[in-house]
C-alpha positions in Angstrom: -20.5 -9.7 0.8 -17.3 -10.5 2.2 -15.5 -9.0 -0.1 -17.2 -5.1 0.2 -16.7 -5.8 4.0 -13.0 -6.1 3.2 -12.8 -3.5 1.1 -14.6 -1.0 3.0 -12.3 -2.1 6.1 -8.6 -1.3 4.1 -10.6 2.1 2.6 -11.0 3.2 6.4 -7.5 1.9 7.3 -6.3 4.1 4.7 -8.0 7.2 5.7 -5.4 9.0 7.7 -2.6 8.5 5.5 -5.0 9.9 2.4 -5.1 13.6 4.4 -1.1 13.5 5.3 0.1 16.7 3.7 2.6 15.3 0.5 5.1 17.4 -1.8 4.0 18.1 -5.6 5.7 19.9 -8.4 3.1 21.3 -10.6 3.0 21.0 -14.2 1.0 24.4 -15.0 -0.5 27.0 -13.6 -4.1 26.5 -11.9 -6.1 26.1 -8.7 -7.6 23.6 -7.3 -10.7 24.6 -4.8 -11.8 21.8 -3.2 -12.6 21.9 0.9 -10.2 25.0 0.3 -8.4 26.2 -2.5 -5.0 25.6 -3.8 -3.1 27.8 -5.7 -0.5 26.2 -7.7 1.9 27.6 -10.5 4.1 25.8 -13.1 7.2 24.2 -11.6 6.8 25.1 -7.8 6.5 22.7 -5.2 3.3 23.1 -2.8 1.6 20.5 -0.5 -1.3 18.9 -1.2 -3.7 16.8 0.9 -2.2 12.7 0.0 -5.5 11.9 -2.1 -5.8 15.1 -4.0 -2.0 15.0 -5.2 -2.9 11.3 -6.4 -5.8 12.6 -8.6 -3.9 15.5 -10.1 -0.9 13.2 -10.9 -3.6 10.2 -12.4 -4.6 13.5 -14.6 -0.8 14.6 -15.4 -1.2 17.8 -13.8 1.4 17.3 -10.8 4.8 15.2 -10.6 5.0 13.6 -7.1 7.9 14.1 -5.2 10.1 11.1 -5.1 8.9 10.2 -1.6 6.2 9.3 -3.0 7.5 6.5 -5.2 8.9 3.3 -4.9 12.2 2.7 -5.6 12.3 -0.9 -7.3 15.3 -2.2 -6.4 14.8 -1.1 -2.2 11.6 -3.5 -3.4 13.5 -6.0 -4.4 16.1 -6.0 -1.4 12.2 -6.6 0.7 11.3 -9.5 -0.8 14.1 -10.8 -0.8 14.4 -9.9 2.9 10.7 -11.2 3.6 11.4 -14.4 1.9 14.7 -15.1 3.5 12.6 -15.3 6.6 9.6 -16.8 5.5 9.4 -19.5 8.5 10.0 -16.6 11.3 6.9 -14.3 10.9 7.3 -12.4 14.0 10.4 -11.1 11.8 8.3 -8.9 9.6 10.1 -6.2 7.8 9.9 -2.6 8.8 8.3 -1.2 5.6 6.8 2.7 5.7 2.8 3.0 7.0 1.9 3.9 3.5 3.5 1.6 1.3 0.7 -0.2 -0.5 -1.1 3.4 -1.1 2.3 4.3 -3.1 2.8 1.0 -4.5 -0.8 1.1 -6.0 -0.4 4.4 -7.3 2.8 3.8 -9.1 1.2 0.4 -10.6 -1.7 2.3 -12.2 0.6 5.4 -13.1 2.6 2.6 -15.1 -0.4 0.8 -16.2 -1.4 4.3 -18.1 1.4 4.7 -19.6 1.7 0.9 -20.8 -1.2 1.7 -22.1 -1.2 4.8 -24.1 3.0 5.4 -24.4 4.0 2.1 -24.3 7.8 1.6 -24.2 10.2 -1.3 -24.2 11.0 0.5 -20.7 8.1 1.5 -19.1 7.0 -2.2 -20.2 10.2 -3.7 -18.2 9.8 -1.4 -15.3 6.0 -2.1 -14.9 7.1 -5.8 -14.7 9.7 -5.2 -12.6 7.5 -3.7 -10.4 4.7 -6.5 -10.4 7.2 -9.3 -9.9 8.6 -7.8 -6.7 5.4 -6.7 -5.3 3.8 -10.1 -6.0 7.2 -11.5 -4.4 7.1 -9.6 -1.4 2.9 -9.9 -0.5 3.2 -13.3 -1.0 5.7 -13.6 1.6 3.9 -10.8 3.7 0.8 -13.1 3.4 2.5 -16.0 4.1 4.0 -14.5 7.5 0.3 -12.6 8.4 -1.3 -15.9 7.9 1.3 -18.1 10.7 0.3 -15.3 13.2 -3.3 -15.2 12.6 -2.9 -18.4 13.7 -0.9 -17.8 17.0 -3.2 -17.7 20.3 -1.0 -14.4 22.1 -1.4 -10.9 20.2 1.7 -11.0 18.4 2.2 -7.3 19.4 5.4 -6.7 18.0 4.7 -7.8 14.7 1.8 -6.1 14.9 3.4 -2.6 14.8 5.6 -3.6 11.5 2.1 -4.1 9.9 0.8 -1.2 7.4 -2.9 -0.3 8.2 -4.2 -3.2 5.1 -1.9 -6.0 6.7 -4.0 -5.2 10.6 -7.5 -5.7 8.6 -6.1 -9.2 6.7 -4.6 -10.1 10.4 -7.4 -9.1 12.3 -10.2 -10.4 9.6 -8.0 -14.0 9.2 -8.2 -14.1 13.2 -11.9 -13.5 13.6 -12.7 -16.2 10.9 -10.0 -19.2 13.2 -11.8 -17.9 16.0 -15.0 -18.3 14.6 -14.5 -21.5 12.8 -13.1 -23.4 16.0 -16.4 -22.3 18.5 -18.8 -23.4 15.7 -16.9 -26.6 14.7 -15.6 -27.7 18.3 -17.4 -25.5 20.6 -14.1 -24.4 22.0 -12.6 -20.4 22.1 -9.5 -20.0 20.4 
């Protein structure tokens, strides 16, 4: 039960950023009519609505613009960041509003092609990837966690926080606060 609560909590955090107009390249000619109809033709770029451009490019029908993507090695310069201040969590890292909806997508684009083209370097850069994402939520977690913890709103850390990091912050709070008027009687 807690788990779909969770869920359903990051799917609404997410909603805005799944509307935000993104930049495609389209890989034929077609249109897409869906609450209003897109016209697309082969190698043009066009906007699309955040979550439609990530179904056409699961289905190979549009190329992301490289906005969209996350570049490994800026990854790896974040965890490394995120780790070197692991016992400071009000230092959290600036990272971009929608970084675990590209992050996700890129996994599972990767994934797919691990799985049906796999080679020795979409293998290595699909690993690559995992490591430093594991690397840097662990960190992330660790640093969410320490202010969940803290009695003041940690405000500015707060607004470093993607839209999924506020629902584990907020949900790990509400559980402290719980657990210490059941257990003691006392608000936290």
């Amino acid at each position: 039960m807690f788990e779909e609560t969770l869920r359903t909590l990051i799917d609404s955090s997410r909603g805005e950023l799944l509307v935000l107009p993104v930049k495609v390249k389209s890989l034929e000619d077609m249109v897409v009519d869906y609450r209003g109809q897109y016209e697309l033709r082969k190698d043009v770029e066009a906007e699309l609505p955040r979550w439609l451009a990530y179904i056409l490019a699961r289905k190979g029908k549009v190329e992301l613009a490289e906005e969209e993507k996350i570049d490994v090695e800026k990854l790896a310069n974040l965890e490394y960041l995120e780790a070197l201040t692991i016992t400071k969590p009000s230092q959290l890292q600036e990272v971009p509003q929608d970084f675990y909806l590209k992050a996700e997508l890129m996994l599972r684009n990767l994934e797919e092609k691990v799985r049906t083209k796999p080679t020795s370097e979409i293998i290595e850069e699909y690993r690559n990837l995992e490591t430093h994402l594991r690397g840097f939520m662990r960190s992330r977690i660790k640093k969410i966690l320490m202010l969940s913890l803290v009695t003041e709103e940690p405000k500015e850390a707060l607004a470093r926080m993607t839209p999924e990091e506020k629902v584990l912050y907020w949900a790990i709070r509400n559980i402290v606060r719980v657990w210490v008027r059941e257990t003691i009687g006392l608000e936290y």
